[in-house]
N, C-alpha and C positions, 0 to 999 in steps of 0.2 A: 504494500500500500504506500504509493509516496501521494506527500501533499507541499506543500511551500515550506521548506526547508529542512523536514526531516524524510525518510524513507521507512518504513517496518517490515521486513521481511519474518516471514514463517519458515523454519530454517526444514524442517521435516517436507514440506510441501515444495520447497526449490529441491532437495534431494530427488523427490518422486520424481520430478518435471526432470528429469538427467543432466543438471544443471552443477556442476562442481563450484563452479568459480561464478557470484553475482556481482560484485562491486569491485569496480576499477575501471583503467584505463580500456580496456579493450568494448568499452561501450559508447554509443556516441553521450558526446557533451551533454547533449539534452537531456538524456536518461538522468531518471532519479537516481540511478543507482554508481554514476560516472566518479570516478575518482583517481587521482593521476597519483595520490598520497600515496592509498593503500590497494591491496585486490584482498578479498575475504570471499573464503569460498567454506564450505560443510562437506563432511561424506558420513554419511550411515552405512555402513560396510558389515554384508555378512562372510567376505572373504577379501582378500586382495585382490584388485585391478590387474587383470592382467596383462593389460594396455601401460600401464603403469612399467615408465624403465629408471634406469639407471643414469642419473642426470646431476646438474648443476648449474647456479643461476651465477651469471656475470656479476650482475650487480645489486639484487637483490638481496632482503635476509628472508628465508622464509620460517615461520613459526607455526608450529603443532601442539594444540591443546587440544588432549585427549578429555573430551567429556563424561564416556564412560566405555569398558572393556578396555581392550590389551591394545598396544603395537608393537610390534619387532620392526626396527627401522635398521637398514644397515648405512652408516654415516663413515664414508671413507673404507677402511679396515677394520673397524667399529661396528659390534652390531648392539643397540641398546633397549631394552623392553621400556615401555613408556606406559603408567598405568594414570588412573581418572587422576583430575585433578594437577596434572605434571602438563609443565608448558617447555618443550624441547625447540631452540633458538640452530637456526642452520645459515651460517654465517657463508654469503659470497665464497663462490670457487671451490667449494665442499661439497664433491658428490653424495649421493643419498637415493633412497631406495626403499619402500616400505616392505616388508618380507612376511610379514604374518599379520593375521587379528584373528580376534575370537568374532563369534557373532554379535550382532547391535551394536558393532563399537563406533562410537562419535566422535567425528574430530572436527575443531574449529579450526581452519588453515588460516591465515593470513600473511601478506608476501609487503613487504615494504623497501622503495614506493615499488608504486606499479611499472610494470615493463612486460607484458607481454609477451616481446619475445627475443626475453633474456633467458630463458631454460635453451639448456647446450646437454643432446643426450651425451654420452662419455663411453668406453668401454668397461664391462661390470667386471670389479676386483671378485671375484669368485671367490668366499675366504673358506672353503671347505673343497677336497676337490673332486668325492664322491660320497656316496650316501652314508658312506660307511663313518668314515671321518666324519658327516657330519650330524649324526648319531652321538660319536662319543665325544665331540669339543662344541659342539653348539648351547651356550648358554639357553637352563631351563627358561620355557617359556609359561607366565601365570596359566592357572585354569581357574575356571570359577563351576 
């Protein structure tokens, strides 16, 4: 719902519509929802994207708050479980990768400022290099 100066979105209902990313620059000006500041996007995720690669933004930062369930993100060499409530900061030039969730997990993204098309996909650091390895070294992931 926008009206003269503010905007309200239903963050569940832009999910439904296949909508990751509502507010930023990649909208025209006009749009209530235009902003060159920030881009804010939502996922409700019963698994991982599998469209989803292995990337990094030039000049962007981009931030993950997990509203609720799990995320395995793998950041560089790094892989780190991020549970509700934890707001995980991915600073310029810092590939990343989301690698797991549980079911219903919500996350609030937001990229500062906006740049569209600052994501640069990267080749994936593979940090296991078969199933077997990665059984015995992959850090437990929550269950609920």
């Amino acid at each position: 719902m926008t009206h003269s100066g503010y905007t309200l979105f239903n963050l569940e209902e832009e999910a439904r519509s296949g909508r990751k990313w509502f507010v930023g620059s990649f909208l025209p000006e006009t749009h209530g929802a235009y902003s060159s500041n920030i881009e804010v996007g939502y996922l409700h995720l019963q698994h991982v994207d599998s469209a989803d690669q292995y990337h990094l933004h030039v000049k962007t930062e981009e931030y993950y708050l997990v509203l609720s369930g799990y995320m395995k993100i793998q950041i560089d060499t790094e892989i780190i479980d991020v549970s509700p409530g934890h707001l995980l900061l991915v600073r310029p030039h810092i590939p990343h990768i989301i690698l797991e969730v549980i079911a219903d997990t919500r996350i609030l993204l937001l990229k500062a400022p906006s740049n569209p098309q600052d994501k640069v996909i990267v080749a994936h650091k593979a940090l296991f290099s078969d199933s077997s390895d990665s059984e015995k070294n992959a850090p437990d992931f929550p269950t609920q």
